[in-house]
C-alpha positions as a Python dict, from the first residue, in 0.01 Angstrom:
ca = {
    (1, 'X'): (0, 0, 0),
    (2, 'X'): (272, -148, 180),
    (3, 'X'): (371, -271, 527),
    (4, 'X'): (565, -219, 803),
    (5, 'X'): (838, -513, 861),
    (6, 'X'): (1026, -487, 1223),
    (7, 'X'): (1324, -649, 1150),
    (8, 'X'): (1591, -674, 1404),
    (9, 'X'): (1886, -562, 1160),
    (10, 'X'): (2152, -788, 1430),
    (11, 'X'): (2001, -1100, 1413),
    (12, 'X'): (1957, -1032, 1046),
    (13, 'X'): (2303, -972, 987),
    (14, 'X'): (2453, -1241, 1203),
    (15, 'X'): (2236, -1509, 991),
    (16, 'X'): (2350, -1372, 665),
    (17, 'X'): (2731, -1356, 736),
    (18, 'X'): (2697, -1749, 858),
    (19, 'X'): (2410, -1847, 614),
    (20, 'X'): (2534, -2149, 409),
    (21, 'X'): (2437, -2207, 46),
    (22, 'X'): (2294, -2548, -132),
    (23, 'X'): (2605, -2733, -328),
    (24, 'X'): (2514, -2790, -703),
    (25, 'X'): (2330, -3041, -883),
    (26, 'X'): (2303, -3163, -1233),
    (27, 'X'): (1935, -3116, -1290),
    (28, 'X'): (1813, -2802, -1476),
    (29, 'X'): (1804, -2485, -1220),
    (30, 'X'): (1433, -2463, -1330),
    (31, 'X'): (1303, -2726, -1287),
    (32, 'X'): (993, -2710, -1099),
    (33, 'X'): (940, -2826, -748),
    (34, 'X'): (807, -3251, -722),
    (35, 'X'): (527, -3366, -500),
    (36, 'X'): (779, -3582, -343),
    (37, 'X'): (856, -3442, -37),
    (38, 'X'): (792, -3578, 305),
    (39, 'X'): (820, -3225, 491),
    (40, 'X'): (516, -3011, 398),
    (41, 'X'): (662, -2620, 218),
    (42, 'X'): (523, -2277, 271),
    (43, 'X'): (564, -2016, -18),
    (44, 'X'): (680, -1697, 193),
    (45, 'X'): (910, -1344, 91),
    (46, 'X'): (1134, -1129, 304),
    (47, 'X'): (828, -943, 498),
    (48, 'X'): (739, -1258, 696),
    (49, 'X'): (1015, -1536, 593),
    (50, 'X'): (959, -1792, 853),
    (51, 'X'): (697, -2130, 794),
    (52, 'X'): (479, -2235, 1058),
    (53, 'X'): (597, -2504, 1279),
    (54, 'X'): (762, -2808, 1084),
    (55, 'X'): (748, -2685, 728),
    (56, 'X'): (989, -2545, 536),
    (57, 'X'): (974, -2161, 412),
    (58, 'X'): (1052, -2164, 24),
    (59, 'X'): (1132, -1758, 73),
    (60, 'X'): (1096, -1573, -292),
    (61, 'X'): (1379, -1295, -259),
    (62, 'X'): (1344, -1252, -700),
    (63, 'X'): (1744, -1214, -699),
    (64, 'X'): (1747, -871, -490),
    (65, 'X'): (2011, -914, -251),
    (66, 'X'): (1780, -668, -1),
    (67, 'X'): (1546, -964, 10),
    (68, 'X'): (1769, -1206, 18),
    (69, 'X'): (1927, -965, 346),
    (70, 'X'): (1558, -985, 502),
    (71, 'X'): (1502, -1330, 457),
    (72, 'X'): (1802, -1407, 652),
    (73, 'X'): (1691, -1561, 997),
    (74, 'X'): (1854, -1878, 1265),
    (75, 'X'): (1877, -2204, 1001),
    (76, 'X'): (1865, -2056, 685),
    (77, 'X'): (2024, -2179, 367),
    (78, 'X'): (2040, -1985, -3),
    (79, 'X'): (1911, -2215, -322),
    (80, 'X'): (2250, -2154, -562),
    (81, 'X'): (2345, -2316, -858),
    (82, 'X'): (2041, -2567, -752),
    (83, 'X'): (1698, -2717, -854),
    (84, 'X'): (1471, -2706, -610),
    (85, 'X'): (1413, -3029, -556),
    (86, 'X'): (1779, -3099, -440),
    (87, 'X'): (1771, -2715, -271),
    (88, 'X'): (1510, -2934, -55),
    (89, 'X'): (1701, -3223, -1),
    (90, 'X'): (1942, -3020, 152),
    (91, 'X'): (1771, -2831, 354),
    (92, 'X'): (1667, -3153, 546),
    (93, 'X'): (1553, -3088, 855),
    (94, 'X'): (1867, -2880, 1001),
    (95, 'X'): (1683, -2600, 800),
    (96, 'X'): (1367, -2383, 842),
    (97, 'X'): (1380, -2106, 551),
    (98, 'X'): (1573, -2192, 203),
    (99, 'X'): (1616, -1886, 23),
    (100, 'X'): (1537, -1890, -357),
    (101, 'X'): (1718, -1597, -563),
}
């Protein structure tokens, strides 16, 4: 079964059409995600893209650009032509949801 989503389309579409993307790295694209990180990450997808309060959403959009769409919210940035790790780096803290395709 699935679920309802409100999404208001607006905001949606404003944070795509200024949504940055990570710059590339060396490191192989998958490579999986270190322990390393001093800012705690939340697994989430386009129904509910946003991480609680001081973590970082890692938001699975599985390369489908409608995801990708939906996952588009204030402070988001799109893991391209990026590891991970780095995709994390670079979201910092001027980031809440980084987008992996």
């Amino acid at each position: 079964m699935g679920s309802e989503v409100h999404v208001n389309i607006t905001d949606v579409i404003a944070a795509y059409l200024g949504m940055e993307r990570t710059t590339q790295c060396e490191h192989p694209l998958n490579r999986p995600l270190s322990d390393d990180h001093d800012r705690g990450i939340l697994v989430t997808g386009a129904g509910m893209p946003k991480a609680t309060e001081g973590k970082l959403a890692l938001a699975m959009a599985r390369s489908n650009p409608t995801a990708q769409l939906l996952c588009c919210e204030e402070r988001c940035i799109l893991l391209q032509g990026c590891c991970l790790d780095c995709g994390v780096r670079q979201a910092g803290e001027d980031f809440d949801i980084l987008i992996v395709s």
